[in-house]
N, CA, C and O atoms as CSV, one atom per row, in Angstrom:
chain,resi,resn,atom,element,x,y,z
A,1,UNK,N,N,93.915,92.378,97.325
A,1,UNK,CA,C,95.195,93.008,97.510
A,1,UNK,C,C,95.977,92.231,98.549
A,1,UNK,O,O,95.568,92.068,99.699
A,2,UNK,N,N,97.181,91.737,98.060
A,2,UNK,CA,C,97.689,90.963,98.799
A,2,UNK,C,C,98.872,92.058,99.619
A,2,UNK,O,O,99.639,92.678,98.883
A,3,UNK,N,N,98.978,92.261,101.156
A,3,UNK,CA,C,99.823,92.769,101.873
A,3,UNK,C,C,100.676,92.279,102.767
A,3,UNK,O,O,100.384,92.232,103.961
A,4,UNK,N,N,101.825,91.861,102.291
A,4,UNK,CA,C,102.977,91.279,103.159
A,4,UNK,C,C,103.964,91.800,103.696
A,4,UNK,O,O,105.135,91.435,103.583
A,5,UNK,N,N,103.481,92.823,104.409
A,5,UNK,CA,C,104.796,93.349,105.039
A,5,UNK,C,C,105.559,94.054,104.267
A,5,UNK,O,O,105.194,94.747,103.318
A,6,UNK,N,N,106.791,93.867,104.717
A,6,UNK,CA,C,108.026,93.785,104.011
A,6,UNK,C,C,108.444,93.635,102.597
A,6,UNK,O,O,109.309,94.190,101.919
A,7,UNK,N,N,107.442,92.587,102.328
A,7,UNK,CA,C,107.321,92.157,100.826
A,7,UNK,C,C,106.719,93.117,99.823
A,7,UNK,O,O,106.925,93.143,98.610
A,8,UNK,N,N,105.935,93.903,100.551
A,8,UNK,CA,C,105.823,94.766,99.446
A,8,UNK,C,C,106.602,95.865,99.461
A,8,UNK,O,O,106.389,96.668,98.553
A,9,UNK,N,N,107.869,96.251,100.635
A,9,UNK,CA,C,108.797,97.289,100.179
A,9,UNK,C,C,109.534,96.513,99.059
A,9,UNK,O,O,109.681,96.967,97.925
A,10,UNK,N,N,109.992,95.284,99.478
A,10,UNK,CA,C,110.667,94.231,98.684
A,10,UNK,C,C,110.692,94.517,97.007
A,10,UNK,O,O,111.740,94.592,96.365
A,11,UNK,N,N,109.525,94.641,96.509
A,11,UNK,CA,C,109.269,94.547,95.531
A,11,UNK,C,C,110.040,95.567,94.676
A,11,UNK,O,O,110.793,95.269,93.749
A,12,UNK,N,N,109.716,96.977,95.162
A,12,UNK,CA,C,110.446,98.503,94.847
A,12,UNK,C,C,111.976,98.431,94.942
A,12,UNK,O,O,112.695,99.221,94.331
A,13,UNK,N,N,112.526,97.287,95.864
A,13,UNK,CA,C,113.628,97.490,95.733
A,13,UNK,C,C,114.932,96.369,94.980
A,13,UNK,O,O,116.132,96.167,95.164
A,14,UNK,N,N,113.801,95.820,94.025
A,14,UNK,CA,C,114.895,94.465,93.440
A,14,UNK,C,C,115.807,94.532,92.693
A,14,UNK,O,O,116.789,93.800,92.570
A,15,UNK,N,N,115.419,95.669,92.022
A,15,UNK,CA,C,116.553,95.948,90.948
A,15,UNK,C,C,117.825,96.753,91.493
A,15,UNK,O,O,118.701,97.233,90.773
A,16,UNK,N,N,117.773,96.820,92.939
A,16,UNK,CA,C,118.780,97.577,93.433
A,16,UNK,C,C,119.610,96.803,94.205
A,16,UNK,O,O,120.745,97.109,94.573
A,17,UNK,N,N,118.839,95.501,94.506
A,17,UNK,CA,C,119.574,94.839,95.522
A,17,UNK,C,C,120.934,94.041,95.281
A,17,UNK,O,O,121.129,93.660,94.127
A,18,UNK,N,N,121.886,93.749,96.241
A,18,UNK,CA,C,122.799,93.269,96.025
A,18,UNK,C,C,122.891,91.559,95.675
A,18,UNK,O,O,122.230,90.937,96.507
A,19,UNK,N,N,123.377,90.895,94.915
A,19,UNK,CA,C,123.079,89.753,94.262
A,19,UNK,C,C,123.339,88.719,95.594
A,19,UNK,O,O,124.044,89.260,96.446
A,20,UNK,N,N,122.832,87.103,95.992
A,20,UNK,CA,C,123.194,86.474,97.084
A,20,UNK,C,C,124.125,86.093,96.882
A,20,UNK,O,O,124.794,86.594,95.978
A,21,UNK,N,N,124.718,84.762,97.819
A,21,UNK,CA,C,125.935,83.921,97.462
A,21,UNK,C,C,125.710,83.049,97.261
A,21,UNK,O,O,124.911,82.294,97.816
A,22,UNK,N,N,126.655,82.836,96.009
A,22,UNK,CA,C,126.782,81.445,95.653
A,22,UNK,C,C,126.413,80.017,96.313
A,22,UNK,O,O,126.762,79.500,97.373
A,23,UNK,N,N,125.714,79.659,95.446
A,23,UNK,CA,C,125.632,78.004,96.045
A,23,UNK,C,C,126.582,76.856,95.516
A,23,UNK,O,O,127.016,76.755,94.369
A,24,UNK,N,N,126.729,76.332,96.180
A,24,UNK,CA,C,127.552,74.571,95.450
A,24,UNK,C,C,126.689,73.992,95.376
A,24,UNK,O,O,126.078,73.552,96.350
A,25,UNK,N,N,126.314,73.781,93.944
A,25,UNK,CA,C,125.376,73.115,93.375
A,25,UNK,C,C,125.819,71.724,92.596
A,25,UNK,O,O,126.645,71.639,91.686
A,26,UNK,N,N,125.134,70.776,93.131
A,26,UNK,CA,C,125.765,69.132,92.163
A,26,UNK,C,C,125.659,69.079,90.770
A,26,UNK,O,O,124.681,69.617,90.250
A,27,UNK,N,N,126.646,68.425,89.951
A,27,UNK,CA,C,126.477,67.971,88.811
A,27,UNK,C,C,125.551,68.245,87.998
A,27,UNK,O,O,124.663,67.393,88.006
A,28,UNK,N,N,125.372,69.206,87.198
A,28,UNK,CA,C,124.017,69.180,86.063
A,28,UNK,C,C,122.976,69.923,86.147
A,28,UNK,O,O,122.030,69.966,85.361
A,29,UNK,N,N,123.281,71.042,87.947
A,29,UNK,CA,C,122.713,72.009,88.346
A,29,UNK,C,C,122.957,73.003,87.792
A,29,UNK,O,O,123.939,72.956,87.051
A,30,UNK,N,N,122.300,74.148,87.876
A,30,UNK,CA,C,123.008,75.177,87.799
A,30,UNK,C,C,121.791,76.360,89.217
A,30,UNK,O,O,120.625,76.501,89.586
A,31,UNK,N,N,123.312,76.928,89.483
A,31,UNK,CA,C,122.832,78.416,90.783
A,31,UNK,C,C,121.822,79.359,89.869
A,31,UNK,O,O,122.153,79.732,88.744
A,32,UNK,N,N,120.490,79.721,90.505
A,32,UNK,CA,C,119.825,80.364,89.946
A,32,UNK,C,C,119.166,81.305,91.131
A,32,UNK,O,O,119.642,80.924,92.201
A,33,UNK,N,N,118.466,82.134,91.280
A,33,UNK,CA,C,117.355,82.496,91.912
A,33,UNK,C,C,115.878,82.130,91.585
A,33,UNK,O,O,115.564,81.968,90.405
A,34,UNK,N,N,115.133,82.020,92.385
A,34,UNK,CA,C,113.852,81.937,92.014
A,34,UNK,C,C,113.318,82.796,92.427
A,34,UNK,O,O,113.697,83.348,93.461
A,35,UNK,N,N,112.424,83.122,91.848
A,35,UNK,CA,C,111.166,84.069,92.315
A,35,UNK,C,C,109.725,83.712,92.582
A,35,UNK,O,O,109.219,82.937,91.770
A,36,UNK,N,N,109.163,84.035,93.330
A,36,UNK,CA,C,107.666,83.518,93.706
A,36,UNK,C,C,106.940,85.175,94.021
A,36,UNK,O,O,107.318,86.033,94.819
A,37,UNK,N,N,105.843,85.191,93.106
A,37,UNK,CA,C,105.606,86.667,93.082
A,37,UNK,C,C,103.671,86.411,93.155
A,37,UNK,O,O,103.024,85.940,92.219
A,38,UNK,N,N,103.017,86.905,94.629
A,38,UNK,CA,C,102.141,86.908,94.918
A,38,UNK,C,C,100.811,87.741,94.632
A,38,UNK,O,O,100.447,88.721,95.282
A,39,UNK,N,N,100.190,87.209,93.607
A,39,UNK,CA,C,98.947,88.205,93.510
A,39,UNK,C,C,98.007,87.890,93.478
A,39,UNK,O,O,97.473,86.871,93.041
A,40,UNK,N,N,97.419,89.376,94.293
A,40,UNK,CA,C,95.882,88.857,94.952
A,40,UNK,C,C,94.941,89.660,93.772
A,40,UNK,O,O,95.140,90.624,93.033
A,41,UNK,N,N,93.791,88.709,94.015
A,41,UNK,CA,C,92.797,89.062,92.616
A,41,UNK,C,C,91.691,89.756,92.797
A,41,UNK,O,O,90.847,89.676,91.904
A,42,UNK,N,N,91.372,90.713,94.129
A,42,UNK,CA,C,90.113,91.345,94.323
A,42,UNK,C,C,90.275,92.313,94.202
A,42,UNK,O,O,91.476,92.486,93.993
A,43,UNK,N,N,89.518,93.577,94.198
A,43,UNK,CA,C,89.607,95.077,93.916
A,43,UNK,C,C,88.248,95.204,94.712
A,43,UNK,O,O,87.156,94.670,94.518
A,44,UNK,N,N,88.703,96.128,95.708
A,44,UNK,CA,C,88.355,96.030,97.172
A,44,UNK,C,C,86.900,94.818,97.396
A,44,UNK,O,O,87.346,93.907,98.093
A,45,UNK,N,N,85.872,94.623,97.160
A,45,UNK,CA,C,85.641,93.758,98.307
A,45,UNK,C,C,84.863,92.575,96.877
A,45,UNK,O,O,84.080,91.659,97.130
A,46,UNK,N,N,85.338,92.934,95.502
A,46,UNK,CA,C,84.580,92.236,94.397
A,46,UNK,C,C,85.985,91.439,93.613
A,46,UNK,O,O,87.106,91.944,93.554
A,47,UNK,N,N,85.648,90.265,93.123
A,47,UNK,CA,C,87.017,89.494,92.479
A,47,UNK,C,C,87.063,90.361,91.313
A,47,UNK,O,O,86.208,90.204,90.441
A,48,UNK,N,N,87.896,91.195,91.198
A,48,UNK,CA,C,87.853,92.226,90.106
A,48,UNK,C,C,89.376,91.729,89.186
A,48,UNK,O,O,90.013,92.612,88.612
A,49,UNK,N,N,89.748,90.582,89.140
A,49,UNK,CA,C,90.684,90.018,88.361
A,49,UNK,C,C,90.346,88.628,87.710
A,49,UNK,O,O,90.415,87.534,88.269
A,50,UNK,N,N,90.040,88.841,86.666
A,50,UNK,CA,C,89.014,87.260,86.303
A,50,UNK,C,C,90.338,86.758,85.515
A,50,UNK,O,O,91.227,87.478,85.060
A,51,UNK,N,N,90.260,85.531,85.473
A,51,UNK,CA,C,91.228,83.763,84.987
A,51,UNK,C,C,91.551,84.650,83.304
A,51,UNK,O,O,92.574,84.636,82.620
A,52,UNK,N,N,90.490,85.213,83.111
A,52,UNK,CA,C,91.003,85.740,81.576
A,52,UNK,C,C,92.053,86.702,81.258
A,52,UNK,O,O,93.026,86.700,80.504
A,53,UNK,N,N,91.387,87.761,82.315
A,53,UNK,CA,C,92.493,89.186,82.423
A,53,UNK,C,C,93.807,89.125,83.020
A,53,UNK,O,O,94.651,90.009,82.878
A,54,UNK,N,N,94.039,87.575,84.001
A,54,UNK,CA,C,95.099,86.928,84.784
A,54,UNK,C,C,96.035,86.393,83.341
A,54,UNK,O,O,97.254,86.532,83.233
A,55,UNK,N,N,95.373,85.936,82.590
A,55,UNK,CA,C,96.458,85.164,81.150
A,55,UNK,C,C,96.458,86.309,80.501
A,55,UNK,O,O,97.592,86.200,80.035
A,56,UNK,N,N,95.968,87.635,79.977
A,56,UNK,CA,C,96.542,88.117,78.811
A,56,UNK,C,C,97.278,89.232,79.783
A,56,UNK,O,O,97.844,90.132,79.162
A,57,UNK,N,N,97.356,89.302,81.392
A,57,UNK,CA,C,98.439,89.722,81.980
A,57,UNK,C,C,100.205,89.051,82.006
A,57,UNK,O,O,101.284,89.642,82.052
A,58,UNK,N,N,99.892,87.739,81.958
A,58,UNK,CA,C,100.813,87.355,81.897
A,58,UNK,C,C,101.473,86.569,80.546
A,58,UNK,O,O,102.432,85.796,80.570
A,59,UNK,N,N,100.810,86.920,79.549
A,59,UNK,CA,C,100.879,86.916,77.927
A,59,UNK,C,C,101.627,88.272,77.599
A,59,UNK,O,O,102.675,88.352,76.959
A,60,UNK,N,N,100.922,89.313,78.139
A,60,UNK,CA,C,101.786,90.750,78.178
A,60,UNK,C,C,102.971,91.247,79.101
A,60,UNK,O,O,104.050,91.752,78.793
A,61,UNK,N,N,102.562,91.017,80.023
A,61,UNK,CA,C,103.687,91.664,80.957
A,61,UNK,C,C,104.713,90.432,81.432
A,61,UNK,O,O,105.769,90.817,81.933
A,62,UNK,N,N,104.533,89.169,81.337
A,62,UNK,CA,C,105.324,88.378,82.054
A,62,UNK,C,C,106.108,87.417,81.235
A,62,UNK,O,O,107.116,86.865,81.676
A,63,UNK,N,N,105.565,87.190,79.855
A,63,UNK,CA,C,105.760,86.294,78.929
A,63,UNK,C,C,107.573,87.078,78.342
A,63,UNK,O,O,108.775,86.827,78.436
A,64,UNK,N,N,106.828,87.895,77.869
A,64,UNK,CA,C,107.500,88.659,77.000
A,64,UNK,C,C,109.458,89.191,78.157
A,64,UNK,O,O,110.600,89.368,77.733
A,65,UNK,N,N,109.007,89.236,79.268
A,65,UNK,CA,C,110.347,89.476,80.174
A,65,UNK,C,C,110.943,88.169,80.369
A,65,UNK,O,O,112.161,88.347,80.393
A,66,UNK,N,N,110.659,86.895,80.525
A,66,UNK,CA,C,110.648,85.784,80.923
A,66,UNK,C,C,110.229,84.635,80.063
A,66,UNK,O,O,109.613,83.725,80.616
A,67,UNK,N,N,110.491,84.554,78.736
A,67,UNK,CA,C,110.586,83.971,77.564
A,67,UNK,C,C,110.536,82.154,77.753
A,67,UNK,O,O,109.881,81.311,77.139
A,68,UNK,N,N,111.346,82.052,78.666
A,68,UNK,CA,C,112.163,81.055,78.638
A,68,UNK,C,C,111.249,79.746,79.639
A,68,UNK,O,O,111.492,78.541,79.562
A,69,UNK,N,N,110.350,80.286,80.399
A,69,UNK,CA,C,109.614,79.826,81.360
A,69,UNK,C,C,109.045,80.165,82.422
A,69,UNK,O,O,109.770,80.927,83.061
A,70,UNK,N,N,107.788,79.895,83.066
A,70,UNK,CA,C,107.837,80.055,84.159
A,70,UNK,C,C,106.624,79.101,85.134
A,70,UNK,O,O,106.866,77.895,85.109
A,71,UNK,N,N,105.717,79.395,85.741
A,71,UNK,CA,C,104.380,78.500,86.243
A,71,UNK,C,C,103.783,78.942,87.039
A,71,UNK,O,O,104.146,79.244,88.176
A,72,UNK,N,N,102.753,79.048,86.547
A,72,UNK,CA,C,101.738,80.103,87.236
A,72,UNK,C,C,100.377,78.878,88.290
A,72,UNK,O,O,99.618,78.157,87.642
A,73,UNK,N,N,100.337,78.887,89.779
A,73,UNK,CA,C,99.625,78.031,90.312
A,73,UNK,C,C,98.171,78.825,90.740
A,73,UNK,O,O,98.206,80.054,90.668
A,74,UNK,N,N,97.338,78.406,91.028
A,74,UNK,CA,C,95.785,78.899,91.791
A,74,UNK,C,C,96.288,79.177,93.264
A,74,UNK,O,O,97.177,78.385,93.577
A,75,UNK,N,N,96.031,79.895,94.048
A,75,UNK,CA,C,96.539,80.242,95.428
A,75,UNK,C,C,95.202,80.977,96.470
A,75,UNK,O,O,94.276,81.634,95.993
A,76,UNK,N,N,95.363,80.709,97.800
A,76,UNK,CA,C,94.281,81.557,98.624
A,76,UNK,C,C,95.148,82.392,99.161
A,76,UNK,O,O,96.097,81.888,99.762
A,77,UNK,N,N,95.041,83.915,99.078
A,77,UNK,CA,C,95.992,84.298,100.277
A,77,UNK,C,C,95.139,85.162,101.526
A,77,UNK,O,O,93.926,85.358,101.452
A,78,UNK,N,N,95.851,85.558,102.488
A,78,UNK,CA,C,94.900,86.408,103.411
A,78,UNK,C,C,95.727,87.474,103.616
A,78,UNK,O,O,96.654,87.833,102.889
A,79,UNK,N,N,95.203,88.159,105.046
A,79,UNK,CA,C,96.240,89.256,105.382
A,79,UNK,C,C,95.593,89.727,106.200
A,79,UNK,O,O,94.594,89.069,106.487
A,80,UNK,N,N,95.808,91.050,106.970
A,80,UNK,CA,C,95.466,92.163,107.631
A,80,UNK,C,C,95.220,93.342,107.673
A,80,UNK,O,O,96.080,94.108,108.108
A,81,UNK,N,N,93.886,93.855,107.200
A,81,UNK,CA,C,93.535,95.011,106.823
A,81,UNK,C,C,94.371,95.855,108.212
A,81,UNK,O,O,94.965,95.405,109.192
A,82,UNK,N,N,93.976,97.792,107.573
A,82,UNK,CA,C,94.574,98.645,108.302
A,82,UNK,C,C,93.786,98.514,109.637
A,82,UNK,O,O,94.179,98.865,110.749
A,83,UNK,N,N,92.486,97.887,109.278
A,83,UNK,CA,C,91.564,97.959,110.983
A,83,UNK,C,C,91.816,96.069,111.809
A,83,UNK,O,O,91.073,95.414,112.540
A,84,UNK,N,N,92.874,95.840,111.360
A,84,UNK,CA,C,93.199,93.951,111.505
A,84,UNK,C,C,91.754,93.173,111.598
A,84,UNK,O,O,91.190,92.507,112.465
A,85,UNK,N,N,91.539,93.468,110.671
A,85,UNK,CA,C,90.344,92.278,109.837
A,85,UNK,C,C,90.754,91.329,108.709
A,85,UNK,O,O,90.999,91.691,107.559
A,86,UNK,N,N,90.798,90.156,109.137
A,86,UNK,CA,C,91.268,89.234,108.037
A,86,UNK,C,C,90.500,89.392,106.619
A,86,UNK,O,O,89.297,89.492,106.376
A,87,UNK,N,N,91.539,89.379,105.845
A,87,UNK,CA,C,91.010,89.497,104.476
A,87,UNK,C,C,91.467,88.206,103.857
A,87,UNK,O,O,92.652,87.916,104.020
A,88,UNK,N,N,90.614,87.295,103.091
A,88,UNK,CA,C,90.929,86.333,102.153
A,88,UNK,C,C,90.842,86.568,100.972
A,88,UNK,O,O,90.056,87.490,100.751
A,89,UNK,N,N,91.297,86.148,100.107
A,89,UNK,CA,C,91.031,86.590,98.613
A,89,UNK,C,C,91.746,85.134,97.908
A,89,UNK,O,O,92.718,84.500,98.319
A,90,UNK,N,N,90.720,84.833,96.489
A,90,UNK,CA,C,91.456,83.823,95.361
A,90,UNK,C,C,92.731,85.048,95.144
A,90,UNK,O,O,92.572,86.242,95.396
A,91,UNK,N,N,93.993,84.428,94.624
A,91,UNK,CA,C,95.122,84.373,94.443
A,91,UNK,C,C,95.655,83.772,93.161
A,91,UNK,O,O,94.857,83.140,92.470
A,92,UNK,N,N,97.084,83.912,92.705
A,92,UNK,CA,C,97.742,83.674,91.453
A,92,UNK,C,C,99.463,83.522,92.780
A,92,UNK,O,O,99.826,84.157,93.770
A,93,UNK,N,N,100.045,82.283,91.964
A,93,UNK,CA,C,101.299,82.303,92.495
A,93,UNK,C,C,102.117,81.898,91.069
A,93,UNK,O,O,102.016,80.836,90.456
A,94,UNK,N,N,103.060,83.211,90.686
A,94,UNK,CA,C,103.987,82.715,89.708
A,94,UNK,C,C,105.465,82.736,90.477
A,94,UNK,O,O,105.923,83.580,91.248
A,95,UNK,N,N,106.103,81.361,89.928
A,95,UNK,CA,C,107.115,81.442,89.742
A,95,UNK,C,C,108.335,80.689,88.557
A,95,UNK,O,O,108.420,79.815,87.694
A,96,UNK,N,N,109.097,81.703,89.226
A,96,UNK,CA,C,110.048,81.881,87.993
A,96,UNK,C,C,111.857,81.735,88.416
A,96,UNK,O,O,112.487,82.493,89.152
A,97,UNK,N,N,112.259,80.790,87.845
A,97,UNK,CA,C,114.015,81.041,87.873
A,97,UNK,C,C,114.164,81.880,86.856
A,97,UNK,O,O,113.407,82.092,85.909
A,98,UNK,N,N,115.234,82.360,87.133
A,98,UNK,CA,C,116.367,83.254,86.803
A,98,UNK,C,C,117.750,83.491,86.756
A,98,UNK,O,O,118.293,82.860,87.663
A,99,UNK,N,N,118.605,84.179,86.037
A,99,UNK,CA,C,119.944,84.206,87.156
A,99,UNK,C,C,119.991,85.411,87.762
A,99,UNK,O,O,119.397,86.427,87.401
A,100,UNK,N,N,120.793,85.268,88.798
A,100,UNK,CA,C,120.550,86.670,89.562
A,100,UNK,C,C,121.760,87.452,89.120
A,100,UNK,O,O,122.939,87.103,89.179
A,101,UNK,N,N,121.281,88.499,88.697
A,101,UNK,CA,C,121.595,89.861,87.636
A,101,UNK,C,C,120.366,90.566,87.885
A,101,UNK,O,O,119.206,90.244,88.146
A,102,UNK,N,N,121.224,91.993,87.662
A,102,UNK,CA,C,120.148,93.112,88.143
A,102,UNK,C,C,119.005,92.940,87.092
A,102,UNK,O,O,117.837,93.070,87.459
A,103,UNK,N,N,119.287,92.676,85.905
A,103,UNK,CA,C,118.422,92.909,84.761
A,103,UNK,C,C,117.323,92.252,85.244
A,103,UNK,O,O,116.366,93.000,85.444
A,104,UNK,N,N,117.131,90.985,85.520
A,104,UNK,CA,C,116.404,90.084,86.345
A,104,UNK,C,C,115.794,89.835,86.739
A,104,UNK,O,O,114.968,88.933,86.597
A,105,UNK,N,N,116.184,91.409,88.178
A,105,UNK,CA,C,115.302,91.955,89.384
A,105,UNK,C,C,114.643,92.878,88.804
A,105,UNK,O,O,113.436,93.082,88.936
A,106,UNK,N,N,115.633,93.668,87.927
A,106,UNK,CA,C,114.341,94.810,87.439
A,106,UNK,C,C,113.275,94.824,86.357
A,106,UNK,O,O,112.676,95.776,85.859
A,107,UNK,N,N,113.182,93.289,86.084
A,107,UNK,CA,C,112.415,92.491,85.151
A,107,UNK,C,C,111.229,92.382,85.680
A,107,UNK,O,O,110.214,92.792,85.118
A,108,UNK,N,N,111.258,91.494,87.464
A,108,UNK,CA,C,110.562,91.230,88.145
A,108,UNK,C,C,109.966,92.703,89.068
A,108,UNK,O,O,108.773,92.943,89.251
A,109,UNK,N,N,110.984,93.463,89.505
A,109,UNK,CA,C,110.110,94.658,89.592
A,109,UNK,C,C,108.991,95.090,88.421
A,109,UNK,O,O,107.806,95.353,88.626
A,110,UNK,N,N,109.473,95.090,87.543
A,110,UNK,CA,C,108.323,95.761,86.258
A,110,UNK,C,C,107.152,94.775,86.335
A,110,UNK,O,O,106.037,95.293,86.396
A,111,UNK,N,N,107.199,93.917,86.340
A,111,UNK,CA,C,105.820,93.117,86.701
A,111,UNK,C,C,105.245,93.292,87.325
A,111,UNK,O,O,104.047,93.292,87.039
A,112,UNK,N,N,105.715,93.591,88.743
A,112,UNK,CA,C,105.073,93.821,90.138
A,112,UNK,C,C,104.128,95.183,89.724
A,112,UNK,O,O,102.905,95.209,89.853
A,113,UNK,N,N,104.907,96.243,89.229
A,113,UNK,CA,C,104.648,97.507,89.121
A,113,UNK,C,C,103.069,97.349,88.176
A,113,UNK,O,O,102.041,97.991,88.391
A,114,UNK,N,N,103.256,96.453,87.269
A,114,UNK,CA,C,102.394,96.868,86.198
A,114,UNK,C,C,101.289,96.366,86.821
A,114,UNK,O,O,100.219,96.974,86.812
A,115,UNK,N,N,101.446,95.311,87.364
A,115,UNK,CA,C,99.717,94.471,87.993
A,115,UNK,C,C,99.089,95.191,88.893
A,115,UNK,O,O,97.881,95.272,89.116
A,116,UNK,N,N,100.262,95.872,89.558
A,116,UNK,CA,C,99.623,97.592,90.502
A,116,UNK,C,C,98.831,97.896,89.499
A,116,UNK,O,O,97.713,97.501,89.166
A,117,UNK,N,N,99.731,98.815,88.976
A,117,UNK,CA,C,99.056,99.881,87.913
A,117,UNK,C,C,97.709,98.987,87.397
A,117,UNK,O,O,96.600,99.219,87.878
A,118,UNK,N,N,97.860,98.238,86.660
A,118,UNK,CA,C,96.991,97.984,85.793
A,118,UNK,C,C,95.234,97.422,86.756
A,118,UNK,O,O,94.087,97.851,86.629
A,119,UNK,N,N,95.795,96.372,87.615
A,119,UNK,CA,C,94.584,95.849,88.361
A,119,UNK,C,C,94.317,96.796,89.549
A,119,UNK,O,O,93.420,96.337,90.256
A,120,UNK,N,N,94.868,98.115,90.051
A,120,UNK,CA,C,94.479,98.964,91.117
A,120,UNK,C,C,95.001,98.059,92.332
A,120,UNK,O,O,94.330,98.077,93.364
A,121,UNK,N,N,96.220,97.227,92.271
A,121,UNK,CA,C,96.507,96.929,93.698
A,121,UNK,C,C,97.428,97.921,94.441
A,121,UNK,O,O,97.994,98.912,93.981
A,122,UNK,N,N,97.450,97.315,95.977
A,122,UNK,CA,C,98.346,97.796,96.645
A,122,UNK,C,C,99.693,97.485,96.214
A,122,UNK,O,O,100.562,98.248,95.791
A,123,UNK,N,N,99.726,95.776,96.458
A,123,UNK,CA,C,101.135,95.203,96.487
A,123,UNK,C,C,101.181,94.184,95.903
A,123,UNK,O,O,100.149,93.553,95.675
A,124,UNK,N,N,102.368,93.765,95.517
A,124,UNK,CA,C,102.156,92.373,94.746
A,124,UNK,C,C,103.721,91.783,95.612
A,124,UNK,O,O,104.850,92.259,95.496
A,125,UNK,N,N,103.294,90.674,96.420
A,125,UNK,CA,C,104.640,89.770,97.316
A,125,UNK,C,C,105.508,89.424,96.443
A,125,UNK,O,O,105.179,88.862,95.399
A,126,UNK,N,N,106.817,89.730,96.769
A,126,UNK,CA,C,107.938,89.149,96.163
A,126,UNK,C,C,108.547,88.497,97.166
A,126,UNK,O,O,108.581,88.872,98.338
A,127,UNK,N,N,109.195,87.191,96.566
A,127,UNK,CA,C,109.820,86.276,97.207
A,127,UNK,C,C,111.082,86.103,96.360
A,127,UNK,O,O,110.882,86.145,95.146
A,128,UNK,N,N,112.814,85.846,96.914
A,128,UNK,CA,C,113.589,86.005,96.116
A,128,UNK,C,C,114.372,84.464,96.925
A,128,UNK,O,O,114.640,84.480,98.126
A,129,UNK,N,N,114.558,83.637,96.335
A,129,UNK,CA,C,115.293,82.498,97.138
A,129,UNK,C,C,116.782,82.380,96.458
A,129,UNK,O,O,116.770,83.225,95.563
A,130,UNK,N,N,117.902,81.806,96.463
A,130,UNK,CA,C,119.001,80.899,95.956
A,130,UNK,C,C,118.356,79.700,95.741
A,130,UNK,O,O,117.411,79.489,96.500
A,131,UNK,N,N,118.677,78.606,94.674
A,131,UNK,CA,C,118.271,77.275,94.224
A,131,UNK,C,C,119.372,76.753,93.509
A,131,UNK,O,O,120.308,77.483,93.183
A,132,UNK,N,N,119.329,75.307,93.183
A,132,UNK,CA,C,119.908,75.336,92.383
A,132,UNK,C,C,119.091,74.082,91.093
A,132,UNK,O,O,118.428,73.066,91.300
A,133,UNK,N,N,119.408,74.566,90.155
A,133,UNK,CA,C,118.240,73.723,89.610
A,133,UNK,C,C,118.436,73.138,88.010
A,133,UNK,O,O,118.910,73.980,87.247
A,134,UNK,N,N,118.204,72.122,87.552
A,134,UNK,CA,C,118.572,71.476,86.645
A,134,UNK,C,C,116.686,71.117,85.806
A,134,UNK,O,O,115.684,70.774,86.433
A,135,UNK,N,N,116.781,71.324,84.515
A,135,UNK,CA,C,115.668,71.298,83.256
A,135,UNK,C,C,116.200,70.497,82.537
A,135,UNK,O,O,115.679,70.188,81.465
């Protein structure tokens, strides 16, 4: 269970949030948001998210919102239990552009939500940047 603070009110509140500002982006760019959305793969102290159940999560829940692309890396993350005991855990880092529109955020909320639900986490980190980016 990955716990970041902030990041996990973050998550509950994307589809509500107000869009950033604009970037001036060069020639052939285009202004997007990215997203970087953090999940941790243990269920309390056993890797209770295996490489298999990680792809037909994101075959189901991530594919299908986000059609168009995205890239999913191997990650370590840690944190701070409620008694501040470091916790490490294997990790998943997806990310994803977008444009920023609510639809978007509440795309990326529903993901967050479901890997709760589905894998018994706490939180899943959301990260929301401005970019600008050319494919």
């Amino acid at each position: 269970m990955i716990r970041l603070g902030f990041l996990g009110a973050l998550a509950g509140l994307l589809a509500s949030c107000a869009t950033l500002p604009p970037l001036a982006c060069s020639p052939g760019q285009e202004a997007v948001l990215t997203a970087e959305l953090l999940f941790g793969r243990k269920i309390g102290e056993r890797l209770g998210v295996s490489e298999a159940a990680f792809r037909r999560f994101i075959d189901e829940e991530v594919t299908p919102r986000f059609p168009d692309g995205l890239t999913v890396l191997d990650a370590s993350g840690q944190y701070r239990d409620a008694d501040s005991r470091l916790i490490r855990e294997p990790s998943k880092l997806l990310l994803i552009a977008l444009k920023d529109e609510p639809e978007g955020r509440a795309r990326l909320a529903a993901i967050a939500q479901a890997y709760k639900t589905r894998f018994h986490q706490q939180s899943v980190g959301t990260i929301l940047r401005p970019a600008c980016v050319s494919f």
